[in-house]
N, C-alpha and C positions, 0 to 999 in steps of 0.2 A: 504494500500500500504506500501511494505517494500525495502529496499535496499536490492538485495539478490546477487550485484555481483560488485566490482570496481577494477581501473585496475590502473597500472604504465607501464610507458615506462620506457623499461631496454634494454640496448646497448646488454646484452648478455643473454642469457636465461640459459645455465649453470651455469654462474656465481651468477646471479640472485636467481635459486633454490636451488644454495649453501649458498649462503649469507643470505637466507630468513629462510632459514629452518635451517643449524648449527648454524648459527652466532646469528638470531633475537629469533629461535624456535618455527616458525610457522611450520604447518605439510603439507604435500602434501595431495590436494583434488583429483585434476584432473591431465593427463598429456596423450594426447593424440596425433597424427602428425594432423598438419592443414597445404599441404602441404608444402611447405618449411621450416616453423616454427612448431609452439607446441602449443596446447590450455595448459596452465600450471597455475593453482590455486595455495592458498595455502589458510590454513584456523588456525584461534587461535588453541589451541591446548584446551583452556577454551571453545569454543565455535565451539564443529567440527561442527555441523549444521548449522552455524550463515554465516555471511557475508564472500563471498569467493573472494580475490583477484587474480585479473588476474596478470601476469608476461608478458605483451605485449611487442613482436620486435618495437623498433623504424625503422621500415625498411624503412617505408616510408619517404620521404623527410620534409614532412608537422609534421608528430611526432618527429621526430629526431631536427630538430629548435625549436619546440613548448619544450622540454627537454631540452636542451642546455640554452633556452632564460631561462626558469624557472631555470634553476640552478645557472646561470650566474647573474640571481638578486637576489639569494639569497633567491629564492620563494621554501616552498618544495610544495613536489608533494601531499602529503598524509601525515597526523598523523594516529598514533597508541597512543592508552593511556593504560597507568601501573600504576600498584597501587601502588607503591614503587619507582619512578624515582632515588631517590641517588643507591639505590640498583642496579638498571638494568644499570644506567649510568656506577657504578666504573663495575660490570660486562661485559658491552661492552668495555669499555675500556682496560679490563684485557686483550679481547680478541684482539686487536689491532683495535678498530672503532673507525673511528678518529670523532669528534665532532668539527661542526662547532659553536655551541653556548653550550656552559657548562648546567644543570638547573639552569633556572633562575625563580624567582617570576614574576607572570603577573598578579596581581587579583584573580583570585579562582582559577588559576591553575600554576602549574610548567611544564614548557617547555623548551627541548633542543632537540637540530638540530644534526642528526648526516649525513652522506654520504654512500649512500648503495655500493658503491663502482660501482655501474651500471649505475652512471648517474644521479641519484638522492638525493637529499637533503628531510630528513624524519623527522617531528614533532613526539616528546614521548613528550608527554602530562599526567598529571597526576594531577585530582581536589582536593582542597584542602580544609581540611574539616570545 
């Protein structure tokens, strides 16, 4: 058994596949109409067959709280890990991502929190050797 799909609640699904793919540089998998919305992936660009995340509407009322409350305590929704964290940090930063926690040391890995600008609070994660 493998993980072969995980998803985020994101307020806007344009903004979402803008912010995911210019800003983070993941690639677009999928993107099809699922009435009202979009089935919308996106996938590493290291890994195009690997674990594909969804881009889900918080439309629902029961999503859209369960996102709020997670961001509001400062919980993210998801980590991604890089192999390079200062690297990709001052990179996001150049690009205007604002970072709720700088890298920081934690044990065997460095972690910082940044805001996908959709709603959610995102762990870069990165093991230390």
């Amino acid at each position: 058994m493998r993980i072969v799909l995980s998803s985020v609640y994101v307020e806007d699904q344009d903004a979402a596949r803008r912010f995911y793919t210019e800003v983070l540089g993941f690639t677009m998998r999928e993107e099809f109409p699922v009435g009202e919305y979009r089935w919308l992936t996106v996938v590493s660009p290291e890994e195009p067959d690997g674990v594909e995340l969804t881009l889900q509407p918080n439309a629902s009322p029961i999503s859209s709280t369960y996102q709020r409350a997670l961001f509001a305590a400062g919980i993210t929704a998801t980590a991604f890990g890089v192999e390079d964290l200062a690297a990709e940090y001052e990179r996001l930063c150049d690009l205007g991502v604002r970072f709720t926690t700088p890298p920081t040391p934690m044990g065997p890995v460095i972690n910082a929190v940044l805001d996908d600008t959709c709603g959610n609070l995102i762990n870069l994660s990165q093991k230390v050797n």
